[in-house]
N, C-alpha and C positions, 0 to 999 in steps of 0.2 A: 507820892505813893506809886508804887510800882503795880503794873498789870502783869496778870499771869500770862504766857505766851500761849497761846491754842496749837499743839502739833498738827490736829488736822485741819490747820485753817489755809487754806488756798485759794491767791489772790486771783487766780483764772475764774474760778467758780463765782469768785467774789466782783468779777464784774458782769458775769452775764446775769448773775442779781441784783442789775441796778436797775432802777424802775422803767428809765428809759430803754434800758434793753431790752428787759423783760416783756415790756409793750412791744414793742417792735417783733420781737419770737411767738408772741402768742399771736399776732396778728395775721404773721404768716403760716402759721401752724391753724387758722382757721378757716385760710383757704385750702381744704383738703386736696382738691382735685388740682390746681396748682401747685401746691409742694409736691405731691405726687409724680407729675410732671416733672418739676424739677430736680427730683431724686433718680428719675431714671436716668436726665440728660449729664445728670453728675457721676452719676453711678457710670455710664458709658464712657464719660471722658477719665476715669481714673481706671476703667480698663483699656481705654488708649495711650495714656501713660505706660503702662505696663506693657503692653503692646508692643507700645513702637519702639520702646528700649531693646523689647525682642526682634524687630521687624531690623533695625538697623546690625544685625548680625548676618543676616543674608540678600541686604540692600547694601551694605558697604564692604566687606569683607574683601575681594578681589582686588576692589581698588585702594584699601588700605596697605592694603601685603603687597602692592606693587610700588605703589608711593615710600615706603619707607624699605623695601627689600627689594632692589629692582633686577639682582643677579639671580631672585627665584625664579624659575622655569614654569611660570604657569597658565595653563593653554586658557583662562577663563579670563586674560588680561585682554587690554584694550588695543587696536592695530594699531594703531596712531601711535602708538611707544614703538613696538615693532618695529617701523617703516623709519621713523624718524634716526633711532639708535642705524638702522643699516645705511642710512645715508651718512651719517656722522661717520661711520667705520668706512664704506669703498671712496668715497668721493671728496669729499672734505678734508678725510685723513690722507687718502692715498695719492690717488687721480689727481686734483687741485695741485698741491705741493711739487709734483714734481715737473708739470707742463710751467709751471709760474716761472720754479725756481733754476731749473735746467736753464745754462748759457749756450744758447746757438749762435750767440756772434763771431762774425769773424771769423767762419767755417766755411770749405767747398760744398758746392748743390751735394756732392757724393757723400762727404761728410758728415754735411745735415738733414740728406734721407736715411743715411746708417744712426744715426743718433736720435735722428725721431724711429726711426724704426724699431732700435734698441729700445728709447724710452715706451714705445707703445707695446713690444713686446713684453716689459715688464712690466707694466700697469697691465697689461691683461692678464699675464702668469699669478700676478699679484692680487686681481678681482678674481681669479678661479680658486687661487691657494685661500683666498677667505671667503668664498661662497664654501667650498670644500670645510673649512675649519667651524663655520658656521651651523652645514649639514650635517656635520660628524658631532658639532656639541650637542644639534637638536638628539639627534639621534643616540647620545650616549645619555640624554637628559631622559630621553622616553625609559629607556634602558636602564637608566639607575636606580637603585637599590631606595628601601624604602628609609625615608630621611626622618629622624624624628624629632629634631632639633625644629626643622621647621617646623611640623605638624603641632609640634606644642605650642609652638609660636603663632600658627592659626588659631587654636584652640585656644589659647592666652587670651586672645580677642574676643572670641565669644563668651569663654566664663568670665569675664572682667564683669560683664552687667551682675555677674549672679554669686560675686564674690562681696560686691558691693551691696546685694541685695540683701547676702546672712548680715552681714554688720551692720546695714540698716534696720533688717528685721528683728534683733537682738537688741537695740536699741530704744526702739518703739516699745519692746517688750516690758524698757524698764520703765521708759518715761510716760506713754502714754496715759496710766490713769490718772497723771496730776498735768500733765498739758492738755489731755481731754480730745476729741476727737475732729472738733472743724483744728484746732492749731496745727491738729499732725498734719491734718491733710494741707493746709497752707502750707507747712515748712516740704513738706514731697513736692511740692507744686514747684517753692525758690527752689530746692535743692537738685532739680533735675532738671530746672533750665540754667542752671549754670554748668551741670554735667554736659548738656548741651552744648552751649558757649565754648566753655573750656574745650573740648573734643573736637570743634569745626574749627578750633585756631589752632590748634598744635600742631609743633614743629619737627616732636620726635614721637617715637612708636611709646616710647616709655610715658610722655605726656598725655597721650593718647589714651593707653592702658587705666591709669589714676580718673583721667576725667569720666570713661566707662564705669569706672567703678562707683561714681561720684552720682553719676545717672541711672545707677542701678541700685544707690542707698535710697534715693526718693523714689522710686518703683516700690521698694521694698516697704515704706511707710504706706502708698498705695494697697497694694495686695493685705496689711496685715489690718489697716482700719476701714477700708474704703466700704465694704461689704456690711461689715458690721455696723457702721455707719451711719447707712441710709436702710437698715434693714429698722434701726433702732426709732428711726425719727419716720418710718412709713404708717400714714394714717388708717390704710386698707390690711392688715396683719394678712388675710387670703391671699393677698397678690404678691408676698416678699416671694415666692418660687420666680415669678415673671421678674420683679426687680433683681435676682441674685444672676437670671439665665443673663439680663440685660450689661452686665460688667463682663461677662465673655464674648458676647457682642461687642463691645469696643479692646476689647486684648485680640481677637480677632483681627477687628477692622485697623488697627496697629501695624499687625505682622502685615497687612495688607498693604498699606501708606508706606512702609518704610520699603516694600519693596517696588511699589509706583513710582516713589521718586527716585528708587535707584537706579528702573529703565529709562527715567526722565533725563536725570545725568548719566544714564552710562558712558557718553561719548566724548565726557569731559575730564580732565587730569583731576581735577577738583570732586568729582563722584564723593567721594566718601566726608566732603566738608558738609555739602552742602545737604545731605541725608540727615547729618546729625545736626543741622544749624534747626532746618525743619521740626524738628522735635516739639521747637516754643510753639505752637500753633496751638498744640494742645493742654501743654500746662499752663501759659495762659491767660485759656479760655477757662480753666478750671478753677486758675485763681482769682477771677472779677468774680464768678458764681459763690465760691466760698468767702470772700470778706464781704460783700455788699447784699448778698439775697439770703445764704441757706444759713437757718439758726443751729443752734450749739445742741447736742441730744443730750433728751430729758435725763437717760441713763445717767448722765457724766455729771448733770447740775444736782441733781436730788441724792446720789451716792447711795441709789439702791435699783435693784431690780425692778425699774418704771417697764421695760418690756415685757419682762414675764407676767406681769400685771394686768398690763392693757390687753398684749395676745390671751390670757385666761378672759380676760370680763369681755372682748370681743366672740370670743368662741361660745363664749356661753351667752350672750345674746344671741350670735348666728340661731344652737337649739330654740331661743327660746321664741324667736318671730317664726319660725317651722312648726311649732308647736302651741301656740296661743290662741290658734283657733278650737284647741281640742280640750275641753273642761276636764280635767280629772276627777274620777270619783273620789268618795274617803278610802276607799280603799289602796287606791292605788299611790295615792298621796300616803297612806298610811307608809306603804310599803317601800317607797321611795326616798321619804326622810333618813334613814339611816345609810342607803345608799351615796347619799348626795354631800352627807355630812361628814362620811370617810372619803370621799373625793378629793374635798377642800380642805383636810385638816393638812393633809401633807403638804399644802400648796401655800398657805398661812406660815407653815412653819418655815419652808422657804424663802417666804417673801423679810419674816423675820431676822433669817439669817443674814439675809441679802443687807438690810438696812444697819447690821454690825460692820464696824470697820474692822480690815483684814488685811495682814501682812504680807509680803512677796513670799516668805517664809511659811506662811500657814495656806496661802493659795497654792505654792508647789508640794505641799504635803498633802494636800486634798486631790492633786492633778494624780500622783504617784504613788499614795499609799492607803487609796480610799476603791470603792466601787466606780470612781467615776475614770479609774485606770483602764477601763475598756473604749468609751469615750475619746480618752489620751490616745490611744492605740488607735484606735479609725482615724481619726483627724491626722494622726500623724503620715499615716501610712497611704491614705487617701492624699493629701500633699507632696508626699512622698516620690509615691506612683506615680501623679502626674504627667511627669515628664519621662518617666519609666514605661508607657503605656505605647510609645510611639511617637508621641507627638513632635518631638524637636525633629524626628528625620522626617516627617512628614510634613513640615511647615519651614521650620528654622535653616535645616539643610536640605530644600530642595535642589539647590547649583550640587551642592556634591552628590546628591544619589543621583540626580538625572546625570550629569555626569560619567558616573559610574555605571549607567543606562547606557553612556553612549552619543550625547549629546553635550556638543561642544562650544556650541555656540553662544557665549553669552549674552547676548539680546533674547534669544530662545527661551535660556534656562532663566532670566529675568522674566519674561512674559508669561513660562509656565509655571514661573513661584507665584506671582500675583494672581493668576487665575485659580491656583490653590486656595490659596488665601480668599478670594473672594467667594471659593463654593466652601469654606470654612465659614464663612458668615452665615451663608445660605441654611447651610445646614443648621445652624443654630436657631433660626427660626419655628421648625415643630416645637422645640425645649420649651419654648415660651407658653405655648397653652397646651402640652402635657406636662409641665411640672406639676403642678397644682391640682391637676387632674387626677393624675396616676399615683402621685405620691415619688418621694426620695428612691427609697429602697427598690422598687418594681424596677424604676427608670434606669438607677446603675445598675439592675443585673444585665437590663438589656445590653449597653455600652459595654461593659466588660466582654460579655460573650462574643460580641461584633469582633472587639478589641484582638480577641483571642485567635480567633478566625481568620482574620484580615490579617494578621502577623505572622501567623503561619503561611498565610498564600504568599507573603512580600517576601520571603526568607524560601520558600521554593522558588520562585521566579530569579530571584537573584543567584541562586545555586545551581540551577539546571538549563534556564534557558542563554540562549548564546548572547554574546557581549556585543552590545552595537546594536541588536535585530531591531527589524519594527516592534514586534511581538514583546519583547522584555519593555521595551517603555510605553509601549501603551499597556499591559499590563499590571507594569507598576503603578501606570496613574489610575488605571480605574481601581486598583485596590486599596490606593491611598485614598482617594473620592469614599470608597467604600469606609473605610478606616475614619474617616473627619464624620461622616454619619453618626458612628455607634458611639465615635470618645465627643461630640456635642452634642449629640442628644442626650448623651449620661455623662460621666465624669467629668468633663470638662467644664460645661455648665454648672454641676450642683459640688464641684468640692469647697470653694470659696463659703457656699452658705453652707454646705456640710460641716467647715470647721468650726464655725461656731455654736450650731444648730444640734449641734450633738452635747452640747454644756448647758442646755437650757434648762431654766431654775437653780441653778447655781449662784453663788454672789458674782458681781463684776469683775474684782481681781481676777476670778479662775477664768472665766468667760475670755476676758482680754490676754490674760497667759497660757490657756492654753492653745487659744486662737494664732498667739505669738511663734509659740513652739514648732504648731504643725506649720505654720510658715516658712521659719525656720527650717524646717526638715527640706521643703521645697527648693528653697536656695541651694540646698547643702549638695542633694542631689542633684540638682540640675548643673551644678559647678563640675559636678565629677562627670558626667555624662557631657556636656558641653566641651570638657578639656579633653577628654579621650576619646571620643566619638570617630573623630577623623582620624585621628592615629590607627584606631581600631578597623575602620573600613581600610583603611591604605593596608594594613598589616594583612587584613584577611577578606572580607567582600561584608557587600551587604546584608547578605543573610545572618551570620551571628547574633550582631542586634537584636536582628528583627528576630532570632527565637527566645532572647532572652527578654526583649518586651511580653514575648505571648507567656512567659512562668510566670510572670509578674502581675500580668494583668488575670490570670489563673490564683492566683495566691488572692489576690483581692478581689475574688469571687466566692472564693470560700468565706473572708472576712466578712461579706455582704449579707452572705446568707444567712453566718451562724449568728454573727454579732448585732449587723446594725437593726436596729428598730426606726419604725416609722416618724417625721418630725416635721414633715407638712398642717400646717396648722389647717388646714382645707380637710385632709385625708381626717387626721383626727379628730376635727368638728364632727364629721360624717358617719364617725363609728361612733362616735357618743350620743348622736343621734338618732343610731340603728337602735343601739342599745337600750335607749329610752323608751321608742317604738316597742322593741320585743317586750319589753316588761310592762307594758301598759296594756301590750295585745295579749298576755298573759294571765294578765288583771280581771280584764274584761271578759276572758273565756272563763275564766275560775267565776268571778259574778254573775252571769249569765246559764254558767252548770247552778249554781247555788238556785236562783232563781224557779230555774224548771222543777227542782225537787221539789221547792216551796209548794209549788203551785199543783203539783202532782196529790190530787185528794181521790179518795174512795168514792163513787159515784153511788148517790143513794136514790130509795123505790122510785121518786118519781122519774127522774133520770132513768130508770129502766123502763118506765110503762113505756114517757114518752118515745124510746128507740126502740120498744116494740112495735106501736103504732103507725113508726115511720118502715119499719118491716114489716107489713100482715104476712110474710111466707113464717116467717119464723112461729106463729102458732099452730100452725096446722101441721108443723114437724114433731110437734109434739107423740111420740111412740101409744101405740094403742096396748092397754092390759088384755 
């Protein structure tokens, strides 16, 4: 006899419900405050991943384009090539060869002072005519016209992580709600140490280019589930603001690592092997935490909106321990019941929907032709922006704007990317207890406006004041210091949980595809601005950029204000709990008016003798006839 086959039976699901797993998940799932922990220390390494895919763009970059292009002219290379290449050309090639091979046998003393004299006088004509050919190439190289052939081929380098990133994030898109959320993050873990591997052994730039790209499809499984996550399987629903700031913390400390060990190797031929071999430290460590400690989220086993669930019944316990010392009257109880009852209808009907299965087809028809197309549009644009807001010239290319500052030296411009990078940490520290605090929306206006301000000052300073000065690079760094303030304390921090967080009570497919999407949009743009970045500053200065950052991050200030709404579950505890307050202290003045009237009676005779009595003046006012 034949069995029917079940379409929605899937064998992932079907083993994290085997008994022995299932003990194993609930057991760690009941140590709160340990998972807890362990969500963040994950959460931070899968923004290290991410990271340091970004960090090895301006930790290896130099030394790659020297390694595989050695006839490019670029002043950011190593001396040690230099000095070496010039010995090989006067001495080796010239000098050597002709003292060896010159016969002075069998010549007179006069003979063979005119013939070493001859030979010395052309070995010296010879070292002047190539120090001359030398000084004339530096000097037509400074002088040359701006190359584009190369500049894409820089650029090649850097968008390769973020070329690899849309195909990986398009990927995730499809697969992830049937491989489920610990599998993606495994296979980002394998997948980007062998990006890894592969890149620290390559023999050609084209090798090179593939395995970036290969390191930037498991970044891309990172950024599109890591968040979502551990926001899904967090016991404390109040604190996902501190867990979401906590994966920019380690995207952070990434771009940070990758440019430590590029000052560690700079003075090695090898620089750019060893930046990307580095990489494994942190996926890993990510991968013993994900197969052996952190359990599978409930969202992905149960195939329904388990977090919309839990964050409602968490929030509405927060009211109700605030409020359980306060008895309510029948009145207010009275008045309350229907309040309470249209609350939760919509949130039933939700969680209903949620527990239907739903097709990729009926999830993008809900992303894009539903109300929740506004939603669509923040995530998107909010992703989008990211890297439109400033941040890659502010992190990613610091060698080429300090540079373009004026500053030549690459040990320098290695020691002041790292220290960028490290007050990029820094600053992400307030995010962590005003998220939660302040709410989403308040927090990105701030960021943006900062954003706006600080782009503008980067793009004067690069147009007006003089090239080289003290004044233009220290100006640029305190504006960029300025700049890493407003985009960590707001955008940067909260678009990871903004993309999801804007889909909430929705089914899982929409939640996971539209999360996918605005990812997506992030790679898509950071590929274009990564490739032409440096063309663009070569072609024209740093300031253009930097005004068209400041439109952008203008445009998504308008977005902020008109569109987004509030999704801090902290923030909207608080207002459901104002809310309750005003209508109970509402209650009570209406009950308390009511009462007084009661009690409000006509005062009869004896009540008048007696308050005569207690006045004897008032008889003797009595008027005489």
């Amino acid at each position: 006899m034949m069995t029917s086959y079940n379409k929605n039976y899937n064998p992932i699901k079907a083993f994290y419900r085997l008994p022995i797993i299932e003990r194993y998940q609930n057991f760690i799932k009941s140590k709160r405050v340990f998972l807890s922990i362990l969500l963040i220390i994950c959460n931070i390494l899968g923004g290290l991943v991410f990271g340091y895919s970004l960090g090895t763009i301006g930790g290896s970059l130099n030394s790659a384009t020297l390694a595989f292009f050695p006839s490019s002219n670029n002043n950011n290379g190593n001396a040690t090539t230099t000095g070496v290449s010039f010995r090989d050309i006067v001495f080796d090639e010239m000098i050597k060869p002709k003292f060896v091979v010159s016969p002075l046998v069998g010549q007179t003393k006069i003979s063979d002072f005119a013939l070493w004299l001859q030979s010395t006088t052309t070995n010296v004509g010879s070292v002047v005519e190539v120090n001359q050919n030398l000084t004339t190439s530096d000097s037509n190289n400074s002088q040359k016209p701006f190359d584009l052939g190369n500049s894409l081929l820089q650029g090649l380098f850097a968008s390769s992580i973020f070329i690899g990133g849309m195909v990986g994030c398009f990927c995730t898109m499809i697969t992830a709600s049937y491989l489920g959320r610990k599998l993606c993050m495994i296979l980002c873990c394998v997948i980007f140490s062998i990006g890894c591997i592969g890149a620290s052994a390559s023999n050609s730039y084209a090798s090179l280019i593939v395995f970036r790209c290969i390191m930037g499809f498991g970044a891309a499984i990172s950024t599109s589930v890591c968040s979502v996550y551990m926001a899904e399987l967090m016991p404390f629903p109040k604190y996902q603001g501190v867990l979401g700031a906590m994966y920019n913390v380690g995207v952070a400390s990434g771009v940070a690592f990758g440019y430590a060990f590029g000052a560690i190797f700079l003075f090695t031929s090898e620089q750019w092997r060893a930046v990307h071999a580095l990489g494994n430290l942190f996926s890993i460590s990510l991968f013993i935490l994900l197969v052996f400690v952190l359990p599978e989220s409930p969202q992905f086993i149960m195939g329904a909106t388990v977090q919309h669930q839990q964050q409602h019944t968490n929030d509405k316990s927060d009211v109700e321990l605030k409020t359980q010392n306060e008895k309510p009257t029948a009145t207010t109880t009275a008045s309350e019941q229907p309040t309470l009852k249209n609350k939760e209808e919509p949130k039933t009907n939700n969680n209903k929907e949620g527990a239907k299965p739903m097709s990729f087809l009926q999830a993008l028809k809900r992303l894009f032709f539903s109300k929740v197309i506004i939603s669509t549009i923040l995530a998107c644009f909010y992703c989008g922006s990211l890297e439109w807001t400033g941040i890659q010239s502010a992190t990613l290319f610091i060698p080429s704007l300090l540079e373009s500052a004026g500053v030549t030296s690459p040990l320098y411009q290695q020691l002041a990317s790292m220290g960028v990078a490290i007050w990029q940490i820094m600053t992400i520290i307030p995010c962590i207890f005003l998220v939660d605090r302040f709410g989403r929306k308040s927090i990105t206006i701030f960021g943006l406006v900062i954003s706006i301000l600080t782009n503008l000052a980067i793009g004067f300073v690069f147009q007006f004041a003089p090239n080289g000065s003290t004044e233009k690079i220290v100006l640029a760094l305190v504006f960029i210091a300025i700049f890493l303030i407003g985009f960590n304390v707001g955008l940067g921090s909260l678009v990871y949980m903004l993309a999801h967080e804007v889909f909430n009570g929705e089914h899982e497919k929409v939640v996971i595809l539209g999360t996918s999407i605005s990812i997506m949009c992030l790679w898509f743009f950071s590929i274009i601005i990564s490739l032409f970045f440096i063309p663009l500053v070569t072609a024209t200065n740093q300031a253009v950029p930097s005004y068209i950052f400041a439109g952008i991050s203008f445009i998504g200030l308008l977005l902020t204000i008109f569109l987004l709404k509030e999704t801090s579950p902290r923030v909207l505890a608080k207002k459901q709990l104002l809310e309750l307050t005003k209508t109970k202290g509402l209650a009570k003045k209406d009950t308390s008016v009511a009462a007084e009237e009661k009690n409000r009676v006509v005062p009869t005779e004896a009540e008048n003798d007696t308050a005569k009595q207690s006045h004897p003046a008032v008889k003797d006012e009595q008027p005489s006839v």
